[in-house]
N, CA, C and O atoms as CSV, one atom per row, in Angstrom:
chain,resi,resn,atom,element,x,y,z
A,1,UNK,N,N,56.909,11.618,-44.634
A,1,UNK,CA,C,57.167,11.615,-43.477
A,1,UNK,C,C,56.188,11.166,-42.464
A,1,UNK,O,O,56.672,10.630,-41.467
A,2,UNK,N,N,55.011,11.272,-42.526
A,2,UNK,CA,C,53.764,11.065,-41.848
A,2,UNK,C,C,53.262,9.767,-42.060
A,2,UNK,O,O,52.561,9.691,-43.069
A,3,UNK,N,N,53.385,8.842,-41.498
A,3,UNK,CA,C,52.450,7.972,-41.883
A,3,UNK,C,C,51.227,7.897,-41.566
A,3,UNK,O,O,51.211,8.366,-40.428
A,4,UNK,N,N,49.842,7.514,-41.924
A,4,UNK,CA,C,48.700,7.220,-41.704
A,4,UNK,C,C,48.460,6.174,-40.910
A,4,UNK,O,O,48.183,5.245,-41.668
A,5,UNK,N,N,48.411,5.801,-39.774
A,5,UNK,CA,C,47.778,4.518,-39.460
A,5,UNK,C,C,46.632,4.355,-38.569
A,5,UNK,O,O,46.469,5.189,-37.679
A,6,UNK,N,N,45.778,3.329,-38.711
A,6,UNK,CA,C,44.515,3.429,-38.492
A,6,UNK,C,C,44.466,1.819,-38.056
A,6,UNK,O,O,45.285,0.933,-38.299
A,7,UNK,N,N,43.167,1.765,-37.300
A,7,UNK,CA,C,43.168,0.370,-36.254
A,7,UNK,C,C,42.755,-0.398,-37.669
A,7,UNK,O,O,42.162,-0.027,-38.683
A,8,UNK,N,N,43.216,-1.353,-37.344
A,8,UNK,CA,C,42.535,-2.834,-38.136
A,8,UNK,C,C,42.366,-3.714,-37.465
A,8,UNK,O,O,42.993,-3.956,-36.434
A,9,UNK,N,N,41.501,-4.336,-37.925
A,9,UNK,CA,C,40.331,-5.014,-37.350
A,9,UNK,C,C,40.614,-6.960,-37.436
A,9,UNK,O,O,40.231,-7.833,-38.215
A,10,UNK,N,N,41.257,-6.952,-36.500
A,10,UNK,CA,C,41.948,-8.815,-36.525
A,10,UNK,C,C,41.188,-9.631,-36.841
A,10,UNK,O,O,40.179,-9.078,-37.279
A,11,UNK,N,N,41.093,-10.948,-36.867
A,11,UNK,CA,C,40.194,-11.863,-36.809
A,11,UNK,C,C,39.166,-12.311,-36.005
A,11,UNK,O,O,38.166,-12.990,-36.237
A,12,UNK,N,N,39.798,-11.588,-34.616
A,12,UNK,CA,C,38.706,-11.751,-33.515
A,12,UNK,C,C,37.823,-11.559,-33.387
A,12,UNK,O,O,36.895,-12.343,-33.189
A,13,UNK,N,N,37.816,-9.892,-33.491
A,13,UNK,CA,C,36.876,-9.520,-34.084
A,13,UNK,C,C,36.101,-9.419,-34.991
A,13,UNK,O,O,35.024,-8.912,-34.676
A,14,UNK,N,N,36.225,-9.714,-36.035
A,14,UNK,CA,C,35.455,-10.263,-36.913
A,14,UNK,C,C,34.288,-11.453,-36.809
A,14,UNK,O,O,33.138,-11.487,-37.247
A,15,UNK,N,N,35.189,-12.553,-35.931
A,15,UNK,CA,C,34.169,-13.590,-35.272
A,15,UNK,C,C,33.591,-13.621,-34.116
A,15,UNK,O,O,32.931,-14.574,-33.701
A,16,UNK,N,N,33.865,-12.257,-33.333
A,16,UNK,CA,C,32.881,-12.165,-32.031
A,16,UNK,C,C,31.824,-11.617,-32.514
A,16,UNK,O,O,30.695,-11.872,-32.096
A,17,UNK,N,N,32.155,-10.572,-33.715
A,17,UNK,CA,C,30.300,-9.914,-34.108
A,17,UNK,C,C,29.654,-11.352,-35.107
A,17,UNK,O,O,28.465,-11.382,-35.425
A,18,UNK,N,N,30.627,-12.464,-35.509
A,18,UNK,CA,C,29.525,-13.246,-36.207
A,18,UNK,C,C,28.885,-14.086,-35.135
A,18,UNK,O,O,28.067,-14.933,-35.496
A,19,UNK,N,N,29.192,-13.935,-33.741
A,19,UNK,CA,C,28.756,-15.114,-32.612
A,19,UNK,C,C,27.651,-14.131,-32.395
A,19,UNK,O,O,26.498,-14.554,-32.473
A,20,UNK,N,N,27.887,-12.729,-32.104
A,20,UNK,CA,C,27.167,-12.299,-31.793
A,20,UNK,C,C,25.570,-11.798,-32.754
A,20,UNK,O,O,24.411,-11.726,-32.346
A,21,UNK,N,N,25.954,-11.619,-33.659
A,21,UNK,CA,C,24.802,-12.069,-34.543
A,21,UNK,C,C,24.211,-13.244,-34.475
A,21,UNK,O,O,23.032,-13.350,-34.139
A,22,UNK,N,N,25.020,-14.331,-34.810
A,22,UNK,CA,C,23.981,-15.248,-35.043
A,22,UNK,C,C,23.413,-15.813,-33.630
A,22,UNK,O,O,22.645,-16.775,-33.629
A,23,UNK,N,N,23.832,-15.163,-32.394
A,23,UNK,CA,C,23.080,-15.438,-31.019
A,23,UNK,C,C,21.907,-14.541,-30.892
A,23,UNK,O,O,21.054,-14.708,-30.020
A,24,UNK,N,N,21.861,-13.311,-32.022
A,24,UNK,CA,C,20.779,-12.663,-31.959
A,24,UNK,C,C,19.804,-13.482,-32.830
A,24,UNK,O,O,18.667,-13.594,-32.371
A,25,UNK,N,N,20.034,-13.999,-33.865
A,25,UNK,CA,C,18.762,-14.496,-34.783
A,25,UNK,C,C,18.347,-15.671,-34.118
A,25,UNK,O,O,17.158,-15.983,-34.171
A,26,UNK,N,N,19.326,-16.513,-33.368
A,26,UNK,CA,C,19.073,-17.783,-32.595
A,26,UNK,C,C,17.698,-17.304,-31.680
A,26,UNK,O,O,16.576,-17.649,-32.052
A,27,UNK,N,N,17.919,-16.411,-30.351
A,27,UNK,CA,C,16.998,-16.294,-29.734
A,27,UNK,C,C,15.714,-15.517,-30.503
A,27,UNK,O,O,14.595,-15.621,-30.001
A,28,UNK,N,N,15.901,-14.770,-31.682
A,28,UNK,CA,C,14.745,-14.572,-32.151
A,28,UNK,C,C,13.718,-15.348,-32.658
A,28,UNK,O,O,12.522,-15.194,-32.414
A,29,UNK,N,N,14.381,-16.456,-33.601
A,29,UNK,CA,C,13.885,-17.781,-34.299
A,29,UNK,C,C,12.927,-18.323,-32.491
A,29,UNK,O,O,11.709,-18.446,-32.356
A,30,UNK,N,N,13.700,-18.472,-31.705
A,30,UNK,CA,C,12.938,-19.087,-30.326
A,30,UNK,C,C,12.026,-18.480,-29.966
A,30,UNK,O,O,11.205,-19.085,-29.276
A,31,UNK,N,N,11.842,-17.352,-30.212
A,31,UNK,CA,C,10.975,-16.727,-29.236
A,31,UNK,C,C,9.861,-16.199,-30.501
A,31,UNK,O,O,9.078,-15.282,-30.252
A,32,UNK,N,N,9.876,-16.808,-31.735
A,32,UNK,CA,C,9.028,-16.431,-32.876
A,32,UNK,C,C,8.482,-17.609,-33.025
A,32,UNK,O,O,7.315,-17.361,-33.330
A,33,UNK,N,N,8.656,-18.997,-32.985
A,33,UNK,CA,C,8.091,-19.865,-32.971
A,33,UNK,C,C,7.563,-20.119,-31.281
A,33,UNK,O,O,6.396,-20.509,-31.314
A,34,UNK,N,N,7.840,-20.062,-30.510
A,34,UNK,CA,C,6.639,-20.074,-29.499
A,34,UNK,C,C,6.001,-19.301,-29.028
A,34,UNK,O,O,5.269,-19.496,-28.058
A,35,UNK,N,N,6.180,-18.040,-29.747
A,35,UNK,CA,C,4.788,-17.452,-29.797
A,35,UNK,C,C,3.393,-18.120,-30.704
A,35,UNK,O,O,2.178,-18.207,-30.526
A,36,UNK,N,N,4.548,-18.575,-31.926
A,36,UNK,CA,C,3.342,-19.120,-32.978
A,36,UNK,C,C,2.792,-20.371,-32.931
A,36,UNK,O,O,2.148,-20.875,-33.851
A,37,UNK,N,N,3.112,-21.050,-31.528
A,37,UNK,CA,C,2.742,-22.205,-31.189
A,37,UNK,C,C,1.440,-21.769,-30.395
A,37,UNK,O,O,0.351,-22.327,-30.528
A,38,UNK,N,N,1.756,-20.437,-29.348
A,38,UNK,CA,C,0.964,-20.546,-28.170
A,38,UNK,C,C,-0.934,-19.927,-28.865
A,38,UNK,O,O,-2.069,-20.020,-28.398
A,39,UNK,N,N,-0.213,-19.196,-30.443
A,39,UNK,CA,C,-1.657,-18.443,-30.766
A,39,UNK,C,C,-2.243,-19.611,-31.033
A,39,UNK,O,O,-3.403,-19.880,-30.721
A,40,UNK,N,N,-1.057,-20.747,-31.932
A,40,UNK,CA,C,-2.245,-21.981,-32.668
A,40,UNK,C,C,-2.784,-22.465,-31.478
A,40,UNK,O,O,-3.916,-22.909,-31.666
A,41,UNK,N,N,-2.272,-22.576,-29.931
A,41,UNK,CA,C,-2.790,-23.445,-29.565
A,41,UNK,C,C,-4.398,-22.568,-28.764
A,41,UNK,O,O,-5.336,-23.345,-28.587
A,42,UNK,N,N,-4.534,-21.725,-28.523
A,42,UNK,CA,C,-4.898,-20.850,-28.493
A,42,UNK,C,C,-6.596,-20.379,-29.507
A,42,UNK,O,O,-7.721,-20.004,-29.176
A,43,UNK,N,N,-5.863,-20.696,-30.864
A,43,UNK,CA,C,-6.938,-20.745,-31.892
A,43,UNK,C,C,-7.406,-22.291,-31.764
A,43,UNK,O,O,-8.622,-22.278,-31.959
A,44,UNK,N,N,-7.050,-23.379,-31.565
A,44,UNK,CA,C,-7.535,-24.593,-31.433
A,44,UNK,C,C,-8.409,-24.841,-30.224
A,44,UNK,O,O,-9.235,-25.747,-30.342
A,45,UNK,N,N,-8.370,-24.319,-29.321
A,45,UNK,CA,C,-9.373,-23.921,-28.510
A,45,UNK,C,C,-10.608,-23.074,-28.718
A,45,UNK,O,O,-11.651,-23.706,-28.551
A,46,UNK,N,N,-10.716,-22.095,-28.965
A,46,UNK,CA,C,-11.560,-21.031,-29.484
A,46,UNK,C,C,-12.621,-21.971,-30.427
A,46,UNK,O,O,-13.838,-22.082,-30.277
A,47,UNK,N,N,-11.445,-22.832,-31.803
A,47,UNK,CA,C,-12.579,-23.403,-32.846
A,47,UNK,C,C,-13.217,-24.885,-32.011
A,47,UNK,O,O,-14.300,-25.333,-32.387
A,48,UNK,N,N,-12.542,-25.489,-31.012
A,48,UNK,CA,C,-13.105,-26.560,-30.392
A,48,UNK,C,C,-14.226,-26.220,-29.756
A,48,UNK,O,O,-15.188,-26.986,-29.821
A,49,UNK,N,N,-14.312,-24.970,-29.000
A,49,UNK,CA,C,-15.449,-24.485,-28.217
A,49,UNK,C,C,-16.346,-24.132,-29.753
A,49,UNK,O,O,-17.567,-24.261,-29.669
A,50,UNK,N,N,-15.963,-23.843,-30.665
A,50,UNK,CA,C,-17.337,-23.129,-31.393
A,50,UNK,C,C,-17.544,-24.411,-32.357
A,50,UNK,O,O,-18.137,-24.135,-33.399
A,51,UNK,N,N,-17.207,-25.609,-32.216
A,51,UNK,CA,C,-17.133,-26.707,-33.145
A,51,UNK,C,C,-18.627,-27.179,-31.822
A,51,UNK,O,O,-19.775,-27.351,-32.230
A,52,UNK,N,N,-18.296,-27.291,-30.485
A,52,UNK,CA,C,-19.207,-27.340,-29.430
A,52,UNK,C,C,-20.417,-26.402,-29.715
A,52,UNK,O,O,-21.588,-26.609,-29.398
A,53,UNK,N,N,-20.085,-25.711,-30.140
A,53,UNK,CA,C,-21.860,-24.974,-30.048
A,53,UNK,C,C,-22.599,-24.991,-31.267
A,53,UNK,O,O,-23.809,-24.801,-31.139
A,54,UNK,N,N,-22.121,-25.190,-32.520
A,54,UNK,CA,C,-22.938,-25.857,-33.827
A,54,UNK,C,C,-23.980,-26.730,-33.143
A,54,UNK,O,O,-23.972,-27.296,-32.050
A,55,UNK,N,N,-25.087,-26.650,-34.348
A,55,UNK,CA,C,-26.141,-27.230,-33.456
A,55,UNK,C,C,-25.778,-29.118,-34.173
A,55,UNK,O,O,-25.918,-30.200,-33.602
A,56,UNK,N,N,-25.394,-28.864,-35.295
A,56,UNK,CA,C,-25.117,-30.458,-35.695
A,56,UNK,C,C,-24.201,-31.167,-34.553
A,56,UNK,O,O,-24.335,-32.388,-34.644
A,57,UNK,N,N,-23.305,-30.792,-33.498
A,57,UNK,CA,C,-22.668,-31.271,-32.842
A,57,UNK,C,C,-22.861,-31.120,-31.821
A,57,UNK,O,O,-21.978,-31.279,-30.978
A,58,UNK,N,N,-24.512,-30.632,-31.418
A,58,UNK,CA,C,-24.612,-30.742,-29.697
A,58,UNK,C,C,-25.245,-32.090,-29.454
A,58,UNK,O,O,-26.025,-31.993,-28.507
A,59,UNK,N,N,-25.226,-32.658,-29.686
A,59,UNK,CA,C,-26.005,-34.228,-29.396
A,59,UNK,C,C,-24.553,-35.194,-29.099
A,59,UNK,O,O,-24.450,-36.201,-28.398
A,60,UNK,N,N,-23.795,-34.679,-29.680
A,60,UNK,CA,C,-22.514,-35.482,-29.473
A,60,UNK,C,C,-22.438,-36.795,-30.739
A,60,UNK,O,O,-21.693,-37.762,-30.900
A,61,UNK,N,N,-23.404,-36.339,-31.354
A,61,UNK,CA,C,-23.351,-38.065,-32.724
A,61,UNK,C,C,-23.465,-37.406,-34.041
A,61,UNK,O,O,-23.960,-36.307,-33.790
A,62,UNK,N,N,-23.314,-37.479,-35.009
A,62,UNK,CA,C,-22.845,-37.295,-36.236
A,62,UNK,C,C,-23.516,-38.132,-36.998
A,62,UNK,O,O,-23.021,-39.203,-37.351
A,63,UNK,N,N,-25.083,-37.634,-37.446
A,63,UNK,CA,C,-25.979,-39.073,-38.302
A,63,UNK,C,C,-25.653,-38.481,-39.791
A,63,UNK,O,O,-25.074,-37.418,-40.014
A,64,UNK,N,N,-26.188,-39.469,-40.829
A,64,UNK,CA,C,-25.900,-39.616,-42.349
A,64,UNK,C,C,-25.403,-37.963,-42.951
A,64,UNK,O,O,-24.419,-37.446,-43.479
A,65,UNK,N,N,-26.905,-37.532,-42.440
A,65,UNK,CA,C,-27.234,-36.313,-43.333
A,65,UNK,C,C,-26.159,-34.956,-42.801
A,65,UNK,O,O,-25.707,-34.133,-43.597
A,66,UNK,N,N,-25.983,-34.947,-41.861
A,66,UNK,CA,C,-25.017,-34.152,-40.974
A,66,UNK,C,C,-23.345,-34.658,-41.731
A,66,UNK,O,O,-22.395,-34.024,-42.192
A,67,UNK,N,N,-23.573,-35.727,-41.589
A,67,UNK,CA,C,-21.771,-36.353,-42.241
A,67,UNK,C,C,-21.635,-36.009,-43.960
A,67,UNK,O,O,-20.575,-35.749,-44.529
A,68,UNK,N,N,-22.853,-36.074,-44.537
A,68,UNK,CA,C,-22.967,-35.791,-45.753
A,68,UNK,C,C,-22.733,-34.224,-46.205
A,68,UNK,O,O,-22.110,-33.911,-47.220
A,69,UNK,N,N,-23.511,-33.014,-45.015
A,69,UNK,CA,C,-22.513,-32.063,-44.969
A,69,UNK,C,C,-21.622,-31.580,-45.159
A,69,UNK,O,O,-21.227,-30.809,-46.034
A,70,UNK,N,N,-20.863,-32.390,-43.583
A,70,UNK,CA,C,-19.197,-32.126,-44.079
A,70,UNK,C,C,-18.545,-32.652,-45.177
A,70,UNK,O,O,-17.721,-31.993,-45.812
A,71,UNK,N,N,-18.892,-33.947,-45.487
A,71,UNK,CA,C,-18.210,-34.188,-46.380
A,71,UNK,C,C,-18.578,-33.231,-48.036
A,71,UNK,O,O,-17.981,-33.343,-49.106
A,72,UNK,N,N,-19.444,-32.570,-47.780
A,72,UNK,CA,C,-19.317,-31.821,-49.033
A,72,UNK,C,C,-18.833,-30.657,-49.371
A,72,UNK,O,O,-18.722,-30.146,-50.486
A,73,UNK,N,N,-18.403,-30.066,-47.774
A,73,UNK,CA,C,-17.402,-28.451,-47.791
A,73,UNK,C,C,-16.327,-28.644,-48.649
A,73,UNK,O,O,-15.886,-29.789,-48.746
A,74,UNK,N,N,-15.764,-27.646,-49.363
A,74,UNK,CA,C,-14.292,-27.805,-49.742
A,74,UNK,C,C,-13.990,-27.064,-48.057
A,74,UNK,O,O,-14.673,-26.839,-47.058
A,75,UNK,N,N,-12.217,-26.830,-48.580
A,75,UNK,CA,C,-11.468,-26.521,-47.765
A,75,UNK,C,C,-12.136,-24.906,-47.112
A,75,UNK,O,O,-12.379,-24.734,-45.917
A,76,UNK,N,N,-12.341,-23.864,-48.175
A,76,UNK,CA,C,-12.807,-22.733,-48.003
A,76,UNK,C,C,-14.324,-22.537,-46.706
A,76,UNK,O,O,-14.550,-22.077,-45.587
A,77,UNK,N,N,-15.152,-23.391,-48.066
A,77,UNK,CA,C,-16.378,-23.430,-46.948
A,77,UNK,C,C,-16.699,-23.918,-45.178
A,77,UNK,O,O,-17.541,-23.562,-44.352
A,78,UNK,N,N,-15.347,-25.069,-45.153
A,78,UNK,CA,C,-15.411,-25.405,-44.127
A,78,UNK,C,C,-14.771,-24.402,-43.055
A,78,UNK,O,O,-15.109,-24.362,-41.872
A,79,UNK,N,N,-13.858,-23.651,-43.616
A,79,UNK,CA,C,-12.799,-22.159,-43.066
A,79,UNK,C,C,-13.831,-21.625,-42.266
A,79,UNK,O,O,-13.857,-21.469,-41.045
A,80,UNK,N,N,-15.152,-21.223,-43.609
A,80,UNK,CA,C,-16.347,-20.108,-43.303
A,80,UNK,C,C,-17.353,-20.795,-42.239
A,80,UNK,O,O,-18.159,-20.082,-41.640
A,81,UNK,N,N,-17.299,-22.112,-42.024
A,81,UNK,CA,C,-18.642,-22.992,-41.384
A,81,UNK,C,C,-18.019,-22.668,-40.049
A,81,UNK,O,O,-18.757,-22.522,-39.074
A,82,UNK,N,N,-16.614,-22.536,-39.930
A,82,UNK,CA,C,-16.415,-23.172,-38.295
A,82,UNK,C,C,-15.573,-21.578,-38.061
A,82,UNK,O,O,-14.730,-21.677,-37.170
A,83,UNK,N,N,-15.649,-20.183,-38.677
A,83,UNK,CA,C,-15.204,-19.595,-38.703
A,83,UNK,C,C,-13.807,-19.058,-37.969
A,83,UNK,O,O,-13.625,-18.346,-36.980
A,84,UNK,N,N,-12.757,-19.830,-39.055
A,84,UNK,CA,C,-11.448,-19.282,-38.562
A,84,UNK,C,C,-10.723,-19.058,-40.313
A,84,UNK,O,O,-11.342,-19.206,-41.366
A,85,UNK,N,N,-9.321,-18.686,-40.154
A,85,UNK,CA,C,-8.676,-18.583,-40.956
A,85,UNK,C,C,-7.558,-19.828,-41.407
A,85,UNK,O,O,-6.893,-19.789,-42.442
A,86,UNK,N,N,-7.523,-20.651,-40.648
A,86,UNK,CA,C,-6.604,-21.440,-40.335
A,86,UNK,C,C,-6.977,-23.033,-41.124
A,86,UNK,O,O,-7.973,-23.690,-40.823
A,87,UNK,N,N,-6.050,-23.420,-42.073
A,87,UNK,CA,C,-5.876,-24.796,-42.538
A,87,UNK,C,C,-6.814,-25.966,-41.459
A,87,UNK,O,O,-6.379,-25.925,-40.308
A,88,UNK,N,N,-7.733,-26.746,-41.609
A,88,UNK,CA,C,-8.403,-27.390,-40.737
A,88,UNK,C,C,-8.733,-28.730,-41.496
A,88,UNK,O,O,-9.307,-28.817,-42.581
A,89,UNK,N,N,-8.273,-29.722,-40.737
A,89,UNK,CA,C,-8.703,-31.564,-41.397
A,89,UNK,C,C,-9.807,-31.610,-40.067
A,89,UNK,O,O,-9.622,-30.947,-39.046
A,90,UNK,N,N,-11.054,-32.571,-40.290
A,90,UNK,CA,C,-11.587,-32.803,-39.015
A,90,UNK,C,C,-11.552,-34.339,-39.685
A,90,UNK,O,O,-11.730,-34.713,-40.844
A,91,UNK,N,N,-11.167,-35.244,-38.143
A,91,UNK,CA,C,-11.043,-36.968,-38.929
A,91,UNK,C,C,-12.216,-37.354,-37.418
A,91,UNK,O,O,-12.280,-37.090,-36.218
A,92,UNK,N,N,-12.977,-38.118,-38.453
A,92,UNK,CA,C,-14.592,-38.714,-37.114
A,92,UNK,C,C,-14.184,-40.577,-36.931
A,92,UNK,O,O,-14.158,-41.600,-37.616
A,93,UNK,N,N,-14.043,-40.328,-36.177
A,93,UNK,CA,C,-13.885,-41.890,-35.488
A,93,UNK,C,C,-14.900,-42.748,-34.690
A,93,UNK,O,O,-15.348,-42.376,-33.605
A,94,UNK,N,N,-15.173,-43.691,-35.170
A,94,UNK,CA,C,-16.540,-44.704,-34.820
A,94,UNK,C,C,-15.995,-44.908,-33.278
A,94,UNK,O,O,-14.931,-44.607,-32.737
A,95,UNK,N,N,-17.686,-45.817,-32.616
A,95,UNK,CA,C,-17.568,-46.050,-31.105
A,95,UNK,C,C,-16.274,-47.002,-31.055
A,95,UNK,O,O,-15.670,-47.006,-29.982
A,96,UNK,N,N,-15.718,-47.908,-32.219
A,96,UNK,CA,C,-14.756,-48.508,-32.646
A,96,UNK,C,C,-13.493,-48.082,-31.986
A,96,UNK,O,O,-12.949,-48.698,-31.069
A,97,UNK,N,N,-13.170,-47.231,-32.401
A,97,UNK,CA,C,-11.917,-46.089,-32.532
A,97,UNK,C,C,-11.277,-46.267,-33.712
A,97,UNK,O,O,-10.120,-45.887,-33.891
A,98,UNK,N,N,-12.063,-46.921,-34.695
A,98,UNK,CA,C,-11.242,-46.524,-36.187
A,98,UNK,C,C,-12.215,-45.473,-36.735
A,98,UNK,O,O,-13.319,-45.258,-36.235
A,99,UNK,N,N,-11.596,-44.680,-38.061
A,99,UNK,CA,C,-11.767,-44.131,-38.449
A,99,UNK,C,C,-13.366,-44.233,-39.528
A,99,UNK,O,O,-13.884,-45.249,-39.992
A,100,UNK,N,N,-13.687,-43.200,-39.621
A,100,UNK,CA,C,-15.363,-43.883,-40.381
A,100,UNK,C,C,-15.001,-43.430,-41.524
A,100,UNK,O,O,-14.449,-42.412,-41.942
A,101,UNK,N,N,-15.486,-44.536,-42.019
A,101,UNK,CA,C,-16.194,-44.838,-43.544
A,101,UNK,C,C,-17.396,-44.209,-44.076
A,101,UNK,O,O,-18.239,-43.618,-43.400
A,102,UNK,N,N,-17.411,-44.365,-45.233
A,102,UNK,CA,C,-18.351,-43.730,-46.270
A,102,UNK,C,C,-19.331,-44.711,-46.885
A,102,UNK,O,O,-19.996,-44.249,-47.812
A,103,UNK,N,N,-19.638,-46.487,-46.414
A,103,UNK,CA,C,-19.925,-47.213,-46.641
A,103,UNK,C,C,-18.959,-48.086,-47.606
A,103,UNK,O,O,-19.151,-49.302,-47.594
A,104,UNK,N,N,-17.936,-47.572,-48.440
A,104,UNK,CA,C,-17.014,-48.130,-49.222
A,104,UNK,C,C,-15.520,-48.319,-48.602
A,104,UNK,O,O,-14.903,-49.303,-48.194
A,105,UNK,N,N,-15.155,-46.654,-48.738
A,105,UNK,CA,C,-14.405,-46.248,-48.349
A,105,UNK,C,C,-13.806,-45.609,-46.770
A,105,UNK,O,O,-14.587,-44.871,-46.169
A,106,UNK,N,N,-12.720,-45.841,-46.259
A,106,UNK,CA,C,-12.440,-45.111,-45.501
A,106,UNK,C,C,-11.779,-43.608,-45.495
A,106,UNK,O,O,-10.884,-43.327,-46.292
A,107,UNK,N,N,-12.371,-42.494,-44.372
A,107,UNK,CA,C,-12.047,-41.175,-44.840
A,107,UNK,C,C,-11.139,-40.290,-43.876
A,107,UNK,O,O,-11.326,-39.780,-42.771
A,108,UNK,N,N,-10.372,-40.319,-44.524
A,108,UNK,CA,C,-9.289,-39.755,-43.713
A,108,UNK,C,C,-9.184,-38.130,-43.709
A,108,UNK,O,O,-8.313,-37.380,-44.151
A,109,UNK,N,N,-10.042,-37.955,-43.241
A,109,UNK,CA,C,-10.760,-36.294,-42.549
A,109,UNK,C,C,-11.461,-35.668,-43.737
A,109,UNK,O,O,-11.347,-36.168,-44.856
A,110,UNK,N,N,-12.124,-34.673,-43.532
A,110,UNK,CA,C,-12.405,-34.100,-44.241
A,110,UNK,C,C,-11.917,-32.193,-44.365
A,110,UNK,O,O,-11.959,-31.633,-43.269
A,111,UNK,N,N,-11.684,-31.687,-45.031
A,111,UNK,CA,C,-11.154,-30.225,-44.940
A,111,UNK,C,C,-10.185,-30.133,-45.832
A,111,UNK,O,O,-10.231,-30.886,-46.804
A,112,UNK,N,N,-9.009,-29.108,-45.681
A,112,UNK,CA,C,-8.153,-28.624,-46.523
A,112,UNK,C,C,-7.170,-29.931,-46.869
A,112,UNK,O,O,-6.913,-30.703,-45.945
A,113,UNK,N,N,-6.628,-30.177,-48.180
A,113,UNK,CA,C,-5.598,-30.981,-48.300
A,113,UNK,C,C,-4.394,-30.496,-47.808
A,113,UNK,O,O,-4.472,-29.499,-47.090
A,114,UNK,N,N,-2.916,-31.136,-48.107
A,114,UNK,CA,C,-2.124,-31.427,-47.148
A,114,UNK,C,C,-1.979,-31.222,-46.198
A,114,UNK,O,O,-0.917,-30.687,-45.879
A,115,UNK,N,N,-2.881,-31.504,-45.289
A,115,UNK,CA,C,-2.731,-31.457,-44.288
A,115,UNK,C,C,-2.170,-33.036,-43.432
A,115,UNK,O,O,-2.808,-33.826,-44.128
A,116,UNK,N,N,-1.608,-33.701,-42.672
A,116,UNK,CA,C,-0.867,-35.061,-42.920
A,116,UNK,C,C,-1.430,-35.701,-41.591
A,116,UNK,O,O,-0.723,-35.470,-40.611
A,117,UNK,N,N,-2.568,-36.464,-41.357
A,117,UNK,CA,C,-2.580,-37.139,-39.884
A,117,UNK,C,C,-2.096,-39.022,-40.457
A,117,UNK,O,O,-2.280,-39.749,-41.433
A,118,UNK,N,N,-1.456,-39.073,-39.193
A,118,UNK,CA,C,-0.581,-40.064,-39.460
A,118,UNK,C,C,-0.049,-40.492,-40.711
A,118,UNK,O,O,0.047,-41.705,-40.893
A,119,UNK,N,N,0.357,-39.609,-41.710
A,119,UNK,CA,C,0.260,-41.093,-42.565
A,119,UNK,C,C,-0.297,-40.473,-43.659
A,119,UNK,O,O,0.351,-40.656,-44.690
A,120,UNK,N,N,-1.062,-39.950,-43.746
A,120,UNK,CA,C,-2.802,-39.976,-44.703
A,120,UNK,C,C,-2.974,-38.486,-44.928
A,120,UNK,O,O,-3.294,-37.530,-44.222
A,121,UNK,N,N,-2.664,-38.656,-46.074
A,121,UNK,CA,C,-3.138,-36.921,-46.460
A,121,UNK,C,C,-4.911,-36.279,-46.038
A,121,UNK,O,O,-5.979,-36.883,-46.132
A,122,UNK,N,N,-4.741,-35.407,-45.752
A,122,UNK,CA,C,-6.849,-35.345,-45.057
A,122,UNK,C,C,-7.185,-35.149,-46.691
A,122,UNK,O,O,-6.591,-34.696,-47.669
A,123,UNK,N,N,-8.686,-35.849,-46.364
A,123,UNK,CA,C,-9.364,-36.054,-47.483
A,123,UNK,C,C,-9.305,-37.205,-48.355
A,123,UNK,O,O,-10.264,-37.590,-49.023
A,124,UNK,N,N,-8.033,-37.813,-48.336
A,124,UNK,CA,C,-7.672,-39.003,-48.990
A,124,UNK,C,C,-8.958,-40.394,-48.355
A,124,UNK,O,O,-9.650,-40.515,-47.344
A,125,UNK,N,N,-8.812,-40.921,-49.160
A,125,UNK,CA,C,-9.850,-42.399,-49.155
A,125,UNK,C,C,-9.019,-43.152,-49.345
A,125,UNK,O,O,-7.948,-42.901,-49.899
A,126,UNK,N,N,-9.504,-44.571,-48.765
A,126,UNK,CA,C,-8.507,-45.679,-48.885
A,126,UNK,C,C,-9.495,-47.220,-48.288
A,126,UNK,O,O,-8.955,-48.326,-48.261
């Protein structure tokens, strides 16, 4: 005699909570990547100023023995030289504006691999 009946739940609803979800992960994704833009940009400052106060780079020139340096950090040591945590290529460019050589070779930065400037994996020679 009694029947049971109970709301059910149409289609509408069903697709207003999926709009509404995925408008929540939308603005989260936004507001998680520019935060993580503003720290890198942020940390790229900090290591530019302390790349400035090394004493190999207060003269503003980069002779043999100084280049021979860098070029001998791995990725790690160079982390610890310029102290950050963060993946780092440094690429040195002649009064030219091309990129410097090693007397043979040309060096397309020195620091952590994949890292990609134009083109050129850092560290790669060519």
């Amino acid at each position: 005699m009694f029947q049971k009946r109970g709301q059910s739940w149409s289609i509408e609803a069903y697709v207003a909570i999926a709009v509404f979800l995925i408008a929540i992960i939308f603005f989260y994704g936004l507001t998680t990547v520019s935060t993580f833009k503003v720290n890198v940009e942020i940390e790229v400052e900090e290591l530019s100023q302390k790349l400035n106060n090394k004493d190999m780079f207060l003269d503003g020139e980069l002779n043999d023995a100084e280049l021979n340096i860098l070029i001998g950090l791995n990725c790690t040591e160079l982390k610890e030289f310029l102290h950050t945590n963060l993946d780092v290529c440094i690429y040195i460019k002649g009064t030219d504006g091309n990129l410097l050589n090693n007397g043979t070779n040309v060096i397309h930065g020195i620091g952590c691999p994949g890292i990609n400037i134009s083109g050129m994996m850092c560290g790669s020679v060519s």
